[in-house]
C-alpha positions in Angstrom: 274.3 30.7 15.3 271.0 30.6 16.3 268.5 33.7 16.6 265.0 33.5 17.8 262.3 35.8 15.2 262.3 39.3 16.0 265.8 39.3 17.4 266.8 41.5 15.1 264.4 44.2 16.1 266.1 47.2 18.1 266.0 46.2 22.3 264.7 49.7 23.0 261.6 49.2 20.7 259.7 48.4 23.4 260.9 51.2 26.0 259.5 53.6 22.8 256.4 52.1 22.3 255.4 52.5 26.0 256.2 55.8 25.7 254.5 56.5 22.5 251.1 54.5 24.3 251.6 57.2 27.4 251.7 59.9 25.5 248.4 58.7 23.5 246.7 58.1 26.6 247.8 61.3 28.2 246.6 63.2 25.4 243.1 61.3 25.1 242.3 61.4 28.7 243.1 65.7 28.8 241.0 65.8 25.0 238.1 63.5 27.0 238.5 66.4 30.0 238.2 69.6 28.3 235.4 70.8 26.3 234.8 70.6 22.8 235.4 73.0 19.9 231.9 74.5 19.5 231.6 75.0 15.3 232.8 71.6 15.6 230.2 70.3 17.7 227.7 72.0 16.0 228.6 70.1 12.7 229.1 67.0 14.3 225.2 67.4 15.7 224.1 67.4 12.0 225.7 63.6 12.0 224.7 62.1 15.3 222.6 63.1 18.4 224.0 64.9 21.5 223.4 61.4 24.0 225.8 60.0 21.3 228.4 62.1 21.5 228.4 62.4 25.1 228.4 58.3 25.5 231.8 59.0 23.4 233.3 61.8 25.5 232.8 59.2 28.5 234.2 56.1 26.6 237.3 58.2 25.8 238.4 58.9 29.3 238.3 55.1 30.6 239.9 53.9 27.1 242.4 56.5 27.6 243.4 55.8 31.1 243.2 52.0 29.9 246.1 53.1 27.3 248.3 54.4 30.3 247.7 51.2 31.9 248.8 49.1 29.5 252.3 51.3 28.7 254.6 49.7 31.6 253.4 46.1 30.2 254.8 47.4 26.8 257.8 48.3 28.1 258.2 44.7 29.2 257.5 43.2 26.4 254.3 41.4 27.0 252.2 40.3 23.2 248.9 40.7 25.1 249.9 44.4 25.9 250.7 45.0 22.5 247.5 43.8 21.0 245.6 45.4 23.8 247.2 48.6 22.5 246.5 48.9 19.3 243.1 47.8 20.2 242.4 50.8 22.4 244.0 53.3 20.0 242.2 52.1 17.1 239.0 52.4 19.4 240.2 55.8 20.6 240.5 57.3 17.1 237.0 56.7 16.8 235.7 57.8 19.6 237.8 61.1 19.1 236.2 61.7 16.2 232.8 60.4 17.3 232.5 62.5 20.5 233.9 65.9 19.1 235.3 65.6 15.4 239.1 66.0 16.9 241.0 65.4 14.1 244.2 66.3 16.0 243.7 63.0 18.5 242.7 60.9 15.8 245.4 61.8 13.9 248.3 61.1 16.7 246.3 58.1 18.1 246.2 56.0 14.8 249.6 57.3 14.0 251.1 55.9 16.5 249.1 52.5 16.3 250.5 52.6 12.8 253.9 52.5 14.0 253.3 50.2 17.0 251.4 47.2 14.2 254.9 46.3 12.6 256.4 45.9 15.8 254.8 42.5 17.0 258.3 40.7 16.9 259.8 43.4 19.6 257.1 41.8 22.2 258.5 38.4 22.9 256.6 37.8 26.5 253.5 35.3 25.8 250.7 34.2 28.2 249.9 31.4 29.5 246.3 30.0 27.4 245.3 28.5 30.9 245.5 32.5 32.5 243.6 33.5 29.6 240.8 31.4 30.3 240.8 32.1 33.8 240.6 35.8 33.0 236.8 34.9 31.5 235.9 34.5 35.5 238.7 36.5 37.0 238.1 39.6 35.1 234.6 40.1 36.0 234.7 38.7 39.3 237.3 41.5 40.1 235.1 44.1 38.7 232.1 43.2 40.2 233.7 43.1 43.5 235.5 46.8 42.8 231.5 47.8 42.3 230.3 46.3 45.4 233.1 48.4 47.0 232.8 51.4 45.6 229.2 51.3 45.8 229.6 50.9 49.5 232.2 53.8 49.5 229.9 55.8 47.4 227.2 54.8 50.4 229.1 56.2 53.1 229.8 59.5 50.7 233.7 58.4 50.4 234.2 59.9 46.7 237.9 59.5 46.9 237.9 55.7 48.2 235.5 55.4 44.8 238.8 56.6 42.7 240.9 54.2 45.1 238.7 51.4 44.5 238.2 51.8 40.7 242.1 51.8 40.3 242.9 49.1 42.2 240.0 47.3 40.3 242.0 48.4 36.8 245.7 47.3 38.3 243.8 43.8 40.1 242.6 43.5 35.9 245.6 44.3 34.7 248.1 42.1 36.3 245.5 38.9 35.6 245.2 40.0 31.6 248.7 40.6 31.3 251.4 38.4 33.9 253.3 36.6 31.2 254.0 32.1 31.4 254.9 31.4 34.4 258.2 29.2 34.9 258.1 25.7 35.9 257.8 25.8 40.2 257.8 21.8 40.2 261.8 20.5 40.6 263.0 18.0 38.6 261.4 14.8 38.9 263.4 11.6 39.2 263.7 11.0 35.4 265.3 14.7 35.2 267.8 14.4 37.9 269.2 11.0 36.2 269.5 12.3 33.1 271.1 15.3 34.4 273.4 13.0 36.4 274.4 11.1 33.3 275.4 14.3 32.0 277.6 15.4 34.6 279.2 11.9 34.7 280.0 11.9 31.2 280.9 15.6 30.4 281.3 17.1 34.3 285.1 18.2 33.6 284.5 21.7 35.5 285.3 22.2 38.6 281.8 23.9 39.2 279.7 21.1 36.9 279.0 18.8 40.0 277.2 21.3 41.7 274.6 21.2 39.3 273.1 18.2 40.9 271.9 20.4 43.8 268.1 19.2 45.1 266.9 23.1 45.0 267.9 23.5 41.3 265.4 23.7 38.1 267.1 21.9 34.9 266.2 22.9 31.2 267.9 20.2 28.7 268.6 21.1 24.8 266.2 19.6 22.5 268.2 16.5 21.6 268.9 16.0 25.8 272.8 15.9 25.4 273.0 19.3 27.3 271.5 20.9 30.5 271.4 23.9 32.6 271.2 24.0 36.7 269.3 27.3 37.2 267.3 29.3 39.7 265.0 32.0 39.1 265.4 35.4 41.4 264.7 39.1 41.3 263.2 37.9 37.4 266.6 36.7 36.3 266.8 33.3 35.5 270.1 32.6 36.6 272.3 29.8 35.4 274.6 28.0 38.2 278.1 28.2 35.9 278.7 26.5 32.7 276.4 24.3 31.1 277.0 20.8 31.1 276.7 18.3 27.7 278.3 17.6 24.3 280.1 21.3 23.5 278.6 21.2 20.3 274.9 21.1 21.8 275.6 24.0 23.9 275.1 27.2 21.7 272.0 25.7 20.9 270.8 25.0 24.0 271.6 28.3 25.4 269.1 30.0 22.3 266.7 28.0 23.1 267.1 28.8 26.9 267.3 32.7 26.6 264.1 32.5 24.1 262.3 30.3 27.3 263.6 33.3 29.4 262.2 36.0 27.1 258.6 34.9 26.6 258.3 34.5 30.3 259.7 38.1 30.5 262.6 36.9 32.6 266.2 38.1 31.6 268.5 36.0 31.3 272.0 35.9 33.5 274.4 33.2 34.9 276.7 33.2 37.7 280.5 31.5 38.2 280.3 31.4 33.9 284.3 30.6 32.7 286.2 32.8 30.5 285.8 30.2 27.7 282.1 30.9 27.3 282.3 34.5 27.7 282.3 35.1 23.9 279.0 32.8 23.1 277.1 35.1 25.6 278.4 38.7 24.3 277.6 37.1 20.8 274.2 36.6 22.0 273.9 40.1 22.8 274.4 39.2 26.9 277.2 41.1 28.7 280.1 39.9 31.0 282.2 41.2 33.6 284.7 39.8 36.1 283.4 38.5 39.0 286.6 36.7 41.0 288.6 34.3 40.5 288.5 29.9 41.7 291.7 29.0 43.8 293.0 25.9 41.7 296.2 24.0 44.2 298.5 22.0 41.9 298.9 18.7 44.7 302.0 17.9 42.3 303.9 20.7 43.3 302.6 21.7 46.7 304.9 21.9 49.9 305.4 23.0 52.9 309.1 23.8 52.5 310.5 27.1 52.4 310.1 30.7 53.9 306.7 31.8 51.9 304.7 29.3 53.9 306.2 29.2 56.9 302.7 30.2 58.8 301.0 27.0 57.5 303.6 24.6 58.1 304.0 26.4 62.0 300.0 25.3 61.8 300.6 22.4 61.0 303.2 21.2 63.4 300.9 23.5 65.8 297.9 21.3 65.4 300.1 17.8 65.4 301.7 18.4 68.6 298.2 19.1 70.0 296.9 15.4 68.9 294.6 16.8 65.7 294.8 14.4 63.2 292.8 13.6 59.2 291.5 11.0 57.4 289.9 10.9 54.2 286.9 8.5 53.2 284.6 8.3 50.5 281.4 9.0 51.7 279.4 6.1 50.6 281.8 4.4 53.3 280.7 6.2 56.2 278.3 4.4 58.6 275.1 6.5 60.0 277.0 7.6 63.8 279.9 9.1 61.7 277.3 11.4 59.0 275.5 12.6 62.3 278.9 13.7 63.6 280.1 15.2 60.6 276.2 17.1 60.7 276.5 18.1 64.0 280.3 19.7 63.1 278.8 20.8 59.7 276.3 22.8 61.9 278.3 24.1 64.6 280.7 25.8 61.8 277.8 27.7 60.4 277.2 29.4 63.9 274.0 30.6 63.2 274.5 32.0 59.8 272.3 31.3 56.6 273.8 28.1 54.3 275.4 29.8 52.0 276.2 28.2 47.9 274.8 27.9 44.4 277.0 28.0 41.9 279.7 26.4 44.1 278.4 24.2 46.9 276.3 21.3 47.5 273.0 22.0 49.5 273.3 18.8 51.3 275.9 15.7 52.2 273.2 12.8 52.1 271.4 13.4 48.6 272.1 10.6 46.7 275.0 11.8 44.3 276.8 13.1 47.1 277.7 9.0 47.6 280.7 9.4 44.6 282.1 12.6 46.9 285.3 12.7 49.7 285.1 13.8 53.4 288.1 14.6 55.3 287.3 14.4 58.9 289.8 16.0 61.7 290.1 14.6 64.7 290.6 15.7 68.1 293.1 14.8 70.7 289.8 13.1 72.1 289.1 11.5 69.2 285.9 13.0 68.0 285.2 14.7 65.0 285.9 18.5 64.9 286.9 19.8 61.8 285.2 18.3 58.2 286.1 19.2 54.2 283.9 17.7 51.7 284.9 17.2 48.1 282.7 16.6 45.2 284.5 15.5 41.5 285.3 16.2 38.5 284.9 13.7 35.8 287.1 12.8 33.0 289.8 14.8 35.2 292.1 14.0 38.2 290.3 17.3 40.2 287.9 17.9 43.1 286.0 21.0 44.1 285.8 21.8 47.4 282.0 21.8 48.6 282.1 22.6 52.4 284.8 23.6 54.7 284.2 23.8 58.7 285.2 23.5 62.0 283.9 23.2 64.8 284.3 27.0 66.7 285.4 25.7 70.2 288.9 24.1 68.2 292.2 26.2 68.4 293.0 28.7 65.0 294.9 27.0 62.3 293.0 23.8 62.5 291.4 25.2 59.0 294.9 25.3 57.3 295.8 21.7 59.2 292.8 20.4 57.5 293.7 21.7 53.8 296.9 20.7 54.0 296.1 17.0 55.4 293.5 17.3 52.6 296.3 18.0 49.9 298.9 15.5 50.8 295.5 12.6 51.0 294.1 13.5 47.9 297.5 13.5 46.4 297.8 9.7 47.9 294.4 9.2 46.0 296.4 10.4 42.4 294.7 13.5 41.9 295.9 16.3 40.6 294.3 19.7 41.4 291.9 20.9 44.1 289.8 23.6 43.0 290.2 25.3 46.8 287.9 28.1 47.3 286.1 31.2 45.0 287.9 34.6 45.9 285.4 37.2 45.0 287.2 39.9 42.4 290.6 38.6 43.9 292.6 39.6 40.5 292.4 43.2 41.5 293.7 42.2 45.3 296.9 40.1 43.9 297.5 41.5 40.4 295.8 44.2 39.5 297.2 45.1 36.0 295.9 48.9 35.6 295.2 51.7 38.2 291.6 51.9 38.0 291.5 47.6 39.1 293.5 48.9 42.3 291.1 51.4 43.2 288.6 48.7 43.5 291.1 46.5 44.8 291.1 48.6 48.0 287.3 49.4 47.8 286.1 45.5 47.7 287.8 45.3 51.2 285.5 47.5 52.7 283.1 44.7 52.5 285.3 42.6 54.1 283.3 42.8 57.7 280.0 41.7 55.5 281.5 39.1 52.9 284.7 38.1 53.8 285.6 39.2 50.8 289.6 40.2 51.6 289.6 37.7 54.0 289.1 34.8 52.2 291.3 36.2 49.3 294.3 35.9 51.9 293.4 32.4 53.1 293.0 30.9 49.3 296.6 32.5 48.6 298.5 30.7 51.6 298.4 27.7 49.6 299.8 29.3 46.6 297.0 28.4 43.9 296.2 29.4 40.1 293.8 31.8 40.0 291.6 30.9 36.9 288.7 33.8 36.3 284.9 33.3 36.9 282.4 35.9 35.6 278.8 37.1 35.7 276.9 37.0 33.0 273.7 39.6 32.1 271.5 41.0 29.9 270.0 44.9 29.6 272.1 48.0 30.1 270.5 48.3 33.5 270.7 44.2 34.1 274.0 44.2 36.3 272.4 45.7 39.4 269.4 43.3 38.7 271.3 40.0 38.3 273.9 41.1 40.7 271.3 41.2 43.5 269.6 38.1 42.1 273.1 36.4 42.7 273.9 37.7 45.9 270.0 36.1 46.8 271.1 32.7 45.5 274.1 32.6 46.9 272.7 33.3 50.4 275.3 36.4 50.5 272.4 38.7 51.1 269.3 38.3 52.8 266.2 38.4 50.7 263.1 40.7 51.5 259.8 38.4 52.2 256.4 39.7 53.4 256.0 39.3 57.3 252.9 36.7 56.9 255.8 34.8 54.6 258.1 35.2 57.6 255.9 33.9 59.9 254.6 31.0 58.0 258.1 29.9 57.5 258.9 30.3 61.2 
């Protein structure tokens, strides 16, 4: 298996070097504010003269606040922090002796940079070069603009907007010395996407691979380029779209390569709609998993509308017939440019208003180019326009399609949903496929079989977000149809990551609305 260097340092080496470097720089900035010990100063005069020692006991207080700084950027793992660090505590020893003979602060200061000099491999987060050249102008220009504003505050005798300004001046420093690499922005070129493509054509058997060839997703290949990940990056997670794609044997490599990319870009690492069979690669990589809900797989083979268990679809059904609805199904490579502007329109009208929603399990769009090897079933009205579209995307090297988009057009009677699935089933068996992967049910197992008492507790709680997710509701609609429920999970890293990556997935998916800053809002409007 692969390990990146330093892996096997503890996770919480960081968290306690932080607080060892707050601690230092508390104690150095209270040492710089209180007097010194008098016999002590007196010997020290013998040494040095008294403008020395007080150009010490004012180095000490900026060094020391420079220390507390740098702590939260130590707790994220950021190298530059770390040699910044043991810069300033090496300095502060000095000084503590230099400005007052304080063996005490001397003692705890170089102690703990000691402790803090074998720990290098515990800081995986590196820096751009190209920041750190920047810095050479940035750095000063911030701080001789936080002088020109505090001189002006000093002018109009504002002593506390000095303090503000020379703190924002230290943070503005800060985040330019320390923001680790920054992730690729740029999406995949041309090259990238056809490679990708290739990838999905010749190893794409999941249900959820296809949806890797989304326009808004980044790709990162394995070394050897016979593997790829669709990912996104949010809330700093950088959050895979299901299961990798490529040669299985390229995969474990390609995902320590990845989570090593995520680290030194201080990102954690986390993946959405991952399948039970990859679940124990990631816990063996130190990740965590937990169920997230289960994909609706319909057997076409056995599917009927016979008997007393389905009863409601088939009344649908006959419902929708007698009313003149009717389905067809066509590849979409097929369809002329009057029929895509219909299906648009329809595809539009069924959103009513609400943000697109999909990631991990929906295309962003029917006309990007691989999007010409997917199915459309279009339902007709009695007036012979379109009012009711599923799109289907496949899976190769399987007889299988995922279901991508699913809507109707909100003036057409209730049922015409079911109509549609059902017409889609009996088509698609036509075609000689097999299985349909229907719909994701969000944490559905502990709706239709929870196996212990605790998984029914949250059984009932999940439907209390039925009004804001449809989480229930879709559960029941999925099980009309009488699929296989086959697990999906979420995937993330840290003892506090599942809140993080949760919201980060929730963001992606377009299932929560994500906070942007008014000036954003209105740009974008």
């Amino acid at each position: 298996m692969h390990r990146k260097k330093g892996s096997g340092l503890a996770p919480w080496l960081p968290r306690l070097a932080a607080a060892a470097a707050a601690f230092v720089g508390l104690v150095n900035v209270a040492s710089a504010l209180t007097p010194n010990i008098h016999w002590r100063g007196h010997l020290l005069l013998q040494l040095e003269p008294v403008a020395a020692m007080r150009l010490f006991h004012a180095l000490a207080l900026p060094a020391g606040a420079a220390l507390l700084l740098v702590a939260p950027y130590l707790a994220k793992r950021r190298r530059r922090a770390w040699q910044a660090a043991i810069t300033l505590m090496l300095a502060l020893g000095l000084f503590d002796l230099l400005k007052g003979l304080d063996f005490e602060e001397t003692l705890i200061t170089w102690g703990a940079a000691a402790l803090l000099l074998p720990a290098r491999g515990a800081f995986t987060v590196r820096h751009d070069p190209i920041t750190l050249r920047s810095a050479l102008w940035r750095v000063p220009l911030l701080a001789l603009g936080g002088l020109a504003v505090a001189v002006l505050a000093a002018w109009a005798s504002q002593p506390d907007g000095v303090q503000l300004v020379a703190i924002g001046t230290l943070l503005a420093i800060a985040y330019v010395v320390f923001r680790p690499l920054t992730a690729p922005r740029a999406l995949p070129d041309p090259a990238a996407r056809a490679a990708a493509s290739e990838l999905v054509r010749s190893h794409g058997t999941d249900t959820l691979a296809f949806f890797k060839l989304r326009g808004d997703k980044h790709y990162y290949f394995s070394g050897d380029r016979r593997a790829f990940v669709g990912y996104t990056i949010e809330n700093g997670v950088l959050l895979l779209s299901g299961d990798p794609v490529g040669a299985p044997e390229a995969v474990p490599g390609l995902l320590a390569d990845l989570h090593g990319f995520a680290q030194v870009r201080g990102l954690k690492l986390g993946a959405v709609g991952a399948s039970e069979r990859l679940c124990p690669h990631y816990e063996s990589m130190r990740l965590k998993t937990i169920y997230l809900g289960d994909e609706a797989i319909v057997d076409l083979r056995a599917f009927s509308l016979q008997g007393r268990p389905i009863r409601k679809v088939r009344q649908s059904v006959s419902r929708l017939m007698k009313a003149g609805f009717s389905a067809e199904l066509h590849r979409f490579s097929d369809l002329d440019e009057h029929t895509i502007t219909q299906v648009e329109h329809v595809l539009e009208r069924g959103r009513a208003g609400a943000p697109e929603r999909g990631f991990s399990m929906a295309m962003d769009s029917i006309r990007s180019d691989p999007c010409r090897d997917t199915l459309v079933l279009l339902g007709y009205g009695a007036d012979g326009q379109i009012r009711g579209v599923l799109h289907f995307v496949p899976c190769y090297g399987r007889a299988t399609v995922s279901l991508s988009f699913m809507r109707r057009d909100p003036d057409t009677p209730n049922g015409l949903t079911e109509f549609l699935v059902v017409r889609a089933i009996e088509l698609l068996r036509e075609e000689g496929l097999e299985e349909l992967s229907l719909n994701f049910a969000a944490f559905a197992r502990w709706m239709h079989s929870p196996s212990k008492r605790r998984e029914r507790a949250l059984g009932k709680l999940v439907t209390l977000g039925n009004p804001f997710f449809q989480i229930e509701s879709l559960y029941r609609f999925n099980a009309k149809f009488f699929p296989r429920w086959e697990p999906r999970y979420l995937v993330y890293e840290g003892a506090l990551g599942l809140p993080r990556t949760g919201i980060a997935a929730l963001w992606a998916e377009g299932q929560l609305p994500k906070p942007s800053l008014p000036l954003r809002a209105a740009v974008s409007r």
